[in-house]
DSSP file (Angstrom, degrees, kcal/mol; ACC not computed):
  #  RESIDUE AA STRUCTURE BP1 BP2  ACC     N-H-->O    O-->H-N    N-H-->O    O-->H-N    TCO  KAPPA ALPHA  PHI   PSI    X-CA   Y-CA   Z-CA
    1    1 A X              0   0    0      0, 0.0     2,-0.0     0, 0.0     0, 0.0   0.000 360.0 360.0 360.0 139.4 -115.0   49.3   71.4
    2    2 A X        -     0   0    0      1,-0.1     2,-0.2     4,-0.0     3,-0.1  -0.236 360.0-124.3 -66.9 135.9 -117.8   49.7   69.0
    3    3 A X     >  -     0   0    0      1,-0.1     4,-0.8    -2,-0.0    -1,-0.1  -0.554  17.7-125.0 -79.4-177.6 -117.9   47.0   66.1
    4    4 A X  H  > S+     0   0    0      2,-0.2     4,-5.5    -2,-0.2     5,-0.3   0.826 113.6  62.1-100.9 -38.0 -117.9   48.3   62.9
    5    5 A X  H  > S+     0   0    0      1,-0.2     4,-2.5     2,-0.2    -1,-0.2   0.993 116.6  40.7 -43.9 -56.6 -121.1   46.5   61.9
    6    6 A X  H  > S+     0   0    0      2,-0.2     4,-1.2     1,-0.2    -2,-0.2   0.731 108.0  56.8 -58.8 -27.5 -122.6   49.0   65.0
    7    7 A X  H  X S+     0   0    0     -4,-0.8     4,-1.9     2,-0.1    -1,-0.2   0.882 107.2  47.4 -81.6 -34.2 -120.7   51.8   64.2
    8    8 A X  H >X S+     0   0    0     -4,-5.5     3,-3.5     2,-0.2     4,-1.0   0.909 116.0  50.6 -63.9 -66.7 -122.4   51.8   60.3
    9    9 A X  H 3X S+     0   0    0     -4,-2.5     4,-1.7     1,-0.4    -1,-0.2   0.656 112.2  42.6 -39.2 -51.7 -125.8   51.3   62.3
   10   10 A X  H 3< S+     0   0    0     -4,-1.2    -1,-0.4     1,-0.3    -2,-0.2   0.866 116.5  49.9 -57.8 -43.7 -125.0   54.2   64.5
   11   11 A X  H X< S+     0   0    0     -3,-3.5     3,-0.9    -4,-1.9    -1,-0.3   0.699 107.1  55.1 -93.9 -33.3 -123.7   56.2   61.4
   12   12 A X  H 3< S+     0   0    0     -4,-1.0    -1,-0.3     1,-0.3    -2,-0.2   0.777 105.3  50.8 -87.5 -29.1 -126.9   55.4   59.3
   13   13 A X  T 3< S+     0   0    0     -4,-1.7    -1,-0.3    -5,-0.4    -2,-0.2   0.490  82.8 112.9-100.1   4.5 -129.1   56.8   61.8
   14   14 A X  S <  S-     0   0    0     -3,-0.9     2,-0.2     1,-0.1     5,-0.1  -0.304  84.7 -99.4 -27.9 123.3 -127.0   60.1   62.0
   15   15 A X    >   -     0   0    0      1,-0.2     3,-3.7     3,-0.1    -1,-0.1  -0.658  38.0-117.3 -59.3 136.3 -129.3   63.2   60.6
   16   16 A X  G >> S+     0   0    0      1,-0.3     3,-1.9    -2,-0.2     4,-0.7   0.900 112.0  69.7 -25.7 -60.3 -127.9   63.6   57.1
   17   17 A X  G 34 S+     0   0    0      1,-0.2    -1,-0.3     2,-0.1     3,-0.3   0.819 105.2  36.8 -36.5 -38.7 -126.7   67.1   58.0
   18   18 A X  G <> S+     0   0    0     -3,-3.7     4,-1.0     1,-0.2    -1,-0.2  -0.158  93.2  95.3-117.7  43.9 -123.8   65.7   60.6
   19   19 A X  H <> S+     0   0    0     -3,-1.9     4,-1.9     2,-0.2     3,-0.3   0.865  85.8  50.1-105.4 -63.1 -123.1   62.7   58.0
   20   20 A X  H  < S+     0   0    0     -4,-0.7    -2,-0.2    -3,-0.3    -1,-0.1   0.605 100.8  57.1 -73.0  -3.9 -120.3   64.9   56.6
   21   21 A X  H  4 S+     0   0    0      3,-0.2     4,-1.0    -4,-0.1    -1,-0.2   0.812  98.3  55.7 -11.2 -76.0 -118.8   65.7   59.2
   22   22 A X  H >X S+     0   0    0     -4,-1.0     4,-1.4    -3,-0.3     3,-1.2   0.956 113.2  45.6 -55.4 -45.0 -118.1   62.1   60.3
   23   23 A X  T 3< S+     0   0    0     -4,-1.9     2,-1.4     1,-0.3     3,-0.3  -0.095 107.5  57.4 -93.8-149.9 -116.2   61.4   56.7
   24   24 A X  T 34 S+     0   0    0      1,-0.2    -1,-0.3    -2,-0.2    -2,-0.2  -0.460 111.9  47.7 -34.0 -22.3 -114.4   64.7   57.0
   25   25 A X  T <4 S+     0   0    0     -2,-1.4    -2,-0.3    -3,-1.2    -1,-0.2   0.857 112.0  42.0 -72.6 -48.0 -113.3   63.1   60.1
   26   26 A X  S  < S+     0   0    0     -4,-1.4    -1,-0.2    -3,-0.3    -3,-0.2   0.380 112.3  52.3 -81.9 -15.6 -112.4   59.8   59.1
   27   27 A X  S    S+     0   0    0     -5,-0.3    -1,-0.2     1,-0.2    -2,-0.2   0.466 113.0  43.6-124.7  21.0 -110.7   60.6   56.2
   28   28 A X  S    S+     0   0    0     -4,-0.1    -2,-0.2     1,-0.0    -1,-0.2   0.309  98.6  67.3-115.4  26.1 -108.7   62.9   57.8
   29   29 A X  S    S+     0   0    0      2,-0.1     2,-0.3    -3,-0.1    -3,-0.1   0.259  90.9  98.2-110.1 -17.2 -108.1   60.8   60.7
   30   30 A X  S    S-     0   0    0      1,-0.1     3,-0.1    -5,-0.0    -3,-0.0  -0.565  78.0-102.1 -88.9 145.2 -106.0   58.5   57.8
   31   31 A X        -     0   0    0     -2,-0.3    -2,-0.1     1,-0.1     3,-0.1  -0.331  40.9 -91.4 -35.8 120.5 -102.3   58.6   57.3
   32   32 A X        -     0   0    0      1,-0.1    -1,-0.1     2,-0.0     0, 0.0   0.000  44.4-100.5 -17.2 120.3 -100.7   60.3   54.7
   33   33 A X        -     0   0    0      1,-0.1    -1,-0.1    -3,-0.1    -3,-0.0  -0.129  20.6-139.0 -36.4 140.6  -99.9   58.6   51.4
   34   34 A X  S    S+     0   0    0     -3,-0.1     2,-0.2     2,-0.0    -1,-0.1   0.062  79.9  74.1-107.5  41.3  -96.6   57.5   51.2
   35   35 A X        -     0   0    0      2,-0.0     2,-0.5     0, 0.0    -2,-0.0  -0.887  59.9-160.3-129.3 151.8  -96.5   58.6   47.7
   36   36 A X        -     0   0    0     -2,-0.2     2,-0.4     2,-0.0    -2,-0.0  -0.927   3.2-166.6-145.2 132.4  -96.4   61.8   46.2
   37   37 A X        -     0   0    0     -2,-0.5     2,-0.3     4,-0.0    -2,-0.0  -0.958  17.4-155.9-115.5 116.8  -97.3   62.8   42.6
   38   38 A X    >>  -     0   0    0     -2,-0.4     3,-3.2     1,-0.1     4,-3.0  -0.561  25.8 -98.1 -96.6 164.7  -96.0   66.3   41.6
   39   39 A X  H 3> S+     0   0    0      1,-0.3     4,-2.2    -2,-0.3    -1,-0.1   0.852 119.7  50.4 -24.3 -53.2  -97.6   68.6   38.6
   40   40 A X  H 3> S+     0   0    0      2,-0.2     4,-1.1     1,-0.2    -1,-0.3   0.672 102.2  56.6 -99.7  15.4  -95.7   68.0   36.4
   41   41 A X  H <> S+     0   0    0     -3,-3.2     4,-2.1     2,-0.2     5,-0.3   0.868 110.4  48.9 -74.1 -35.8  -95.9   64.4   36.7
   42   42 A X  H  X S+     0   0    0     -4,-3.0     4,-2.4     1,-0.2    -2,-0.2   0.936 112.7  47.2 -47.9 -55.9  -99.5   64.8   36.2
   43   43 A X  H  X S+     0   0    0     -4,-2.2     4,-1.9     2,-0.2    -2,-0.2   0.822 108.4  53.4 -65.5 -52.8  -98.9   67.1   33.1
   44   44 A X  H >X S+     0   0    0     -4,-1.1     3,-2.4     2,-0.3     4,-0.9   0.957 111.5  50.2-117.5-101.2  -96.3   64.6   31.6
   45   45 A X  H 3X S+     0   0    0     -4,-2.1     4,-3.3     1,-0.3    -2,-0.2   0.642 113.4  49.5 -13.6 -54.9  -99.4   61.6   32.1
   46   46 A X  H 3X S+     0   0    0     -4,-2.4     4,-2.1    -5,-0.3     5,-0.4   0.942 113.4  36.0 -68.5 -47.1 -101.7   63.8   30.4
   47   47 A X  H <X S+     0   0    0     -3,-2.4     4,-3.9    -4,-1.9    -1,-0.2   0.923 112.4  59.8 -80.6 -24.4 -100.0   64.8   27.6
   48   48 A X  H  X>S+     0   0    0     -4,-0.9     5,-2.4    -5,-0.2     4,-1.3   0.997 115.9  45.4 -34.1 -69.9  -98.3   60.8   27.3
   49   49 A X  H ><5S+     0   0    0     -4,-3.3     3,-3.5     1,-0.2     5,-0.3   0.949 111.7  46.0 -50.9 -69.8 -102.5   60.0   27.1
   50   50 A X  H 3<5S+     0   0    0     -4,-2.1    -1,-0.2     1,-0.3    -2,-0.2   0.835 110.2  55.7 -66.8 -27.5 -103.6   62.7   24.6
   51   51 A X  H 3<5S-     0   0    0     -4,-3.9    -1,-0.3    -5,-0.4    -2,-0.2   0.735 111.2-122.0 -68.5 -12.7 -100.5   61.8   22.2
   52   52 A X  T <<5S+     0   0    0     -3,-3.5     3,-0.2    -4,-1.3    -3,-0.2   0.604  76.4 126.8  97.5   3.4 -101.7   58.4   22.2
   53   53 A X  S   <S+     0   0    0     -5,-2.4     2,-0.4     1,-0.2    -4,-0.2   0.811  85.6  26.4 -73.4 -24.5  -98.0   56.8   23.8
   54   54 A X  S    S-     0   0    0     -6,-0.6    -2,-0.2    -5,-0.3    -1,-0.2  -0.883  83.3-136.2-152.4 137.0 -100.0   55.4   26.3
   55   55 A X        -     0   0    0     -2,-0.4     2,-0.2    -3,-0.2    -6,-0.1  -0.137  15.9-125.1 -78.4 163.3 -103.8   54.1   26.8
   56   56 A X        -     0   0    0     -7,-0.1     2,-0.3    -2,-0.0    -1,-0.1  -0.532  17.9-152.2-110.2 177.8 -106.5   54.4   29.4
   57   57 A X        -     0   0    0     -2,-0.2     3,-0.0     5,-0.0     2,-0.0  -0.919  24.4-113.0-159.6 150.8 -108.3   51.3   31.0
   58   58 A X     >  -     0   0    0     -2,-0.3     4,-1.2     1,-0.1     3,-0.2  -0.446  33.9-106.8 -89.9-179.3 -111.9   51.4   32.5
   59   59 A X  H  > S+     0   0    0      2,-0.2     4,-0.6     1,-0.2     5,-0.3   0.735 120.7  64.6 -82.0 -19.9 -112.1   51.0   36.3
   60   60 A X  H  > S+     0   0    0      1,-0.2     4,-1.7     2,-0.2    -1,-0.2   0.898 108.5  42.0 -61.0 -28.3 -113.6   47.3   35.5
   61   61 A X  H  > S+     0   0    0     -3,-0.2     4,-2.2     2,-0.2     5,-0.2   0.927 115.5  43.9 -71.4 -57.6 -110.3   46.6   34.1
   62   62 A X  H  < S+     0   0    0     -4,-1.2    -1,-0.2     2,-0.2    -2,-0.2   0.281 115.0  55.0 -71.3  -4.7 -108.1   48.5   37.0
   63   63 A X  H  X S+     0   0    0     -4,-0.6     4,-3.1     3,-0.1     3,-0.3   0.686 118.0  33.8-105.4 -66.5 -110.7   46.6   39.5
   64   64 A X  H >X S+     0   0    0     -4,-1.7     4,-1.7    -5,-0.3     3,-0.7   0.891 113.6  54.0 -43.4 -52.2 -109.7   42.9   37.7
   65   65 A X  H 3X S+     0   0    0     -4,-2.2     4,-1.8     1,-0.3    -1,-0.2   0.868 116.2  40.7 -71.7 -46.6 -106.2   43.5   36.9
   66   66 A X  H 3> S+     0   0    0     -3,-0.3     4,-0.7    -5,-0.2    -1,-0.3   0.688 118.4  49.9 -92.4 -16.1 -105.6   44.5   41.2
   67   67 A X  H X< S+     0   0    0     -4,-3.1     3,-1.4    -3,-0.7     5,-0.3   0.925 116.4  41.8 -74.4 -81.0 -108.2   41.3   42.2
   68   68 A X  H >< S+     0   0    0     -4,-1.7     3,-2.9     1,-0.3    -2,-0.2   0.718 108.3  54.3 -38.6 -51.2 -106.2   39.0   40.0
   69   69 A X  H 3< S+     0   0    0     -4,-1.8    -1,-0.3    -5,-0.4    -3,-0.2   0.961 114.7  46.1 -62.5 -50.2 -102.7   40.4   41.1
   70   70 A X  T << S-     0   0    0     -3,-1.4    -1,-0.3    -4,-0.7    -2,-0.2   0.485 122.1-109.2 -75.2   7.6 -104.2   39.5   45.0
   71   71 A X    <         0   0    0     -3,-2.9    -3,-0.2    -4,-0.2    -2,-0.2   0.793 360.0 360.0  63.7  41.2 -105.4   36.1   43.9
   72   72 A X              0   0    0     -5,-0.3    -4,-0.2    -8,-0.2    -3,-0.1   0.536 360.0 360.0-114.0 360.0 -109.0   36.6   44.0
């Protein structure tokens, strides 16, 4: 088995052309979520946000908030 530090090496040195390839590969190589979000929950979020019932958060915030919550 490859390390992974050797597999980026390998990866890096790939011609660009077959670079997507490998991630289509790998990230279809991952499980399924074990979540599912339907339309209209999506539609129900969105309109929640544009009426102003509920606020957005930058990703610096949604990056702290989920480091804190894992104790780093």
């Amino acid at each position: 088995m490859v390390s992974l530090a050797e597999f980026k090496k390998q990866t890096a040195a790939l011609p660009v052309e077959q670079r997507p390839s490998l991630a289509s590969f790998l990230l279809h190589s991952l499980p399924e979520p074990d979540y599912d979000v339907s339309d209209e929950e999506v539609a129900e979020r969105l309109r929640q946000m544009k009426s102003g019932e509920v606020s957005t958060i930058s990703m610096a915030e949604l990056r702290d908030a989920v480091f804190s919550d894992r104790g780093r």
